[in-house]
C-alpha positions in Angstrom: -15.5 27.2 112.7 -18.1 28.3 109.8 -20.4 31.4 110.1 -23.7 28.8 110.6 -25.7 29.6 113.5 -26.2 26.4 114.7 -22.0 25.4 114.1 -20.9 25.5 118.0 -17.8 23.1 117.0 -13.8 23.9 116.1 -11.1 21.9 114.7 -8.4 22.4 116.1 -4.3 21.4 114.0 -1.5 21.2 115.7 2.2 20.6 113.9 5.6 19.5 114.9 8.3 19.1 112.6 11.7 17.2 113.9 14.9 17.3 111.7 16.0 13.3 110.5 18.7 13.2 112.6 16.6 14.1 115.8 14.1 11.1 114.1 16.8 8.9 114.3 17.6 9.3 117.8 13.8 9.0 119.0 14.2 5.0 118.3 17.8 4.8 120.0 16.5 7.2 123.4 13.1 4.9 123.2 15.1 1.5 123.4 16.5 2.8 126.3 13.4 4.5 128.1 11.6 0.8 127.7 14.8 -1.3 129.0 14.5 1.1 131.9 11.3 0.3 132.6 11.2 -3.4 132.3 13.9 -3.7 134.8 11.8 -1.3 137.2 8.8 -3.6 137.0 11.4 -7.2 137.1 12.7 -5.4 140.4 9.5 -4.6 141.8 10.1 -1.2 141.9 6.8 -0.2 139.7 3.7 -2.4 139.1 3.0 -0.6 135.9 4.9 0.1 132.9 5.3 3.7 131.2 4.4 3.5 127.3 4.7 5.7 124.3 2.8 8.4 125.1 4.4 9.1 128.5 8.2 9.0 126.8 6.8 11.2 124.5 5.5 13.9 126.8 9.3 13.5 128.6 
């Protein structure tokens, strides 16, 4: 935020550093989170499938 009077806005950075390794095993624990889901929704046990962002947040 700058001093002007008439500045009401803030930007706001956020960071997250993972080590390679950890990288790595975001692709293999992914693979697996959307294979889950697919055979929830072929068994009609959800109508709609989880993305990204929601493996993410887990």
């Amino acid at each position: 935020m700058d001093l002007g009077p008439d500045n009401n806005k803030i930007v706001l950075g956020f960071e997250y550093t993972v080590s390679y390794t950890n990288f790595l095993g975001l692709g293999t624990d992914y693979t697996a989170f959307s294979a889950s889901e697919k055979v929830k929704i072929d068994g009609e046990k959800k109508k709609k499938l989880r993305e990204l962002n929601e493996f993410l947040k887990k």
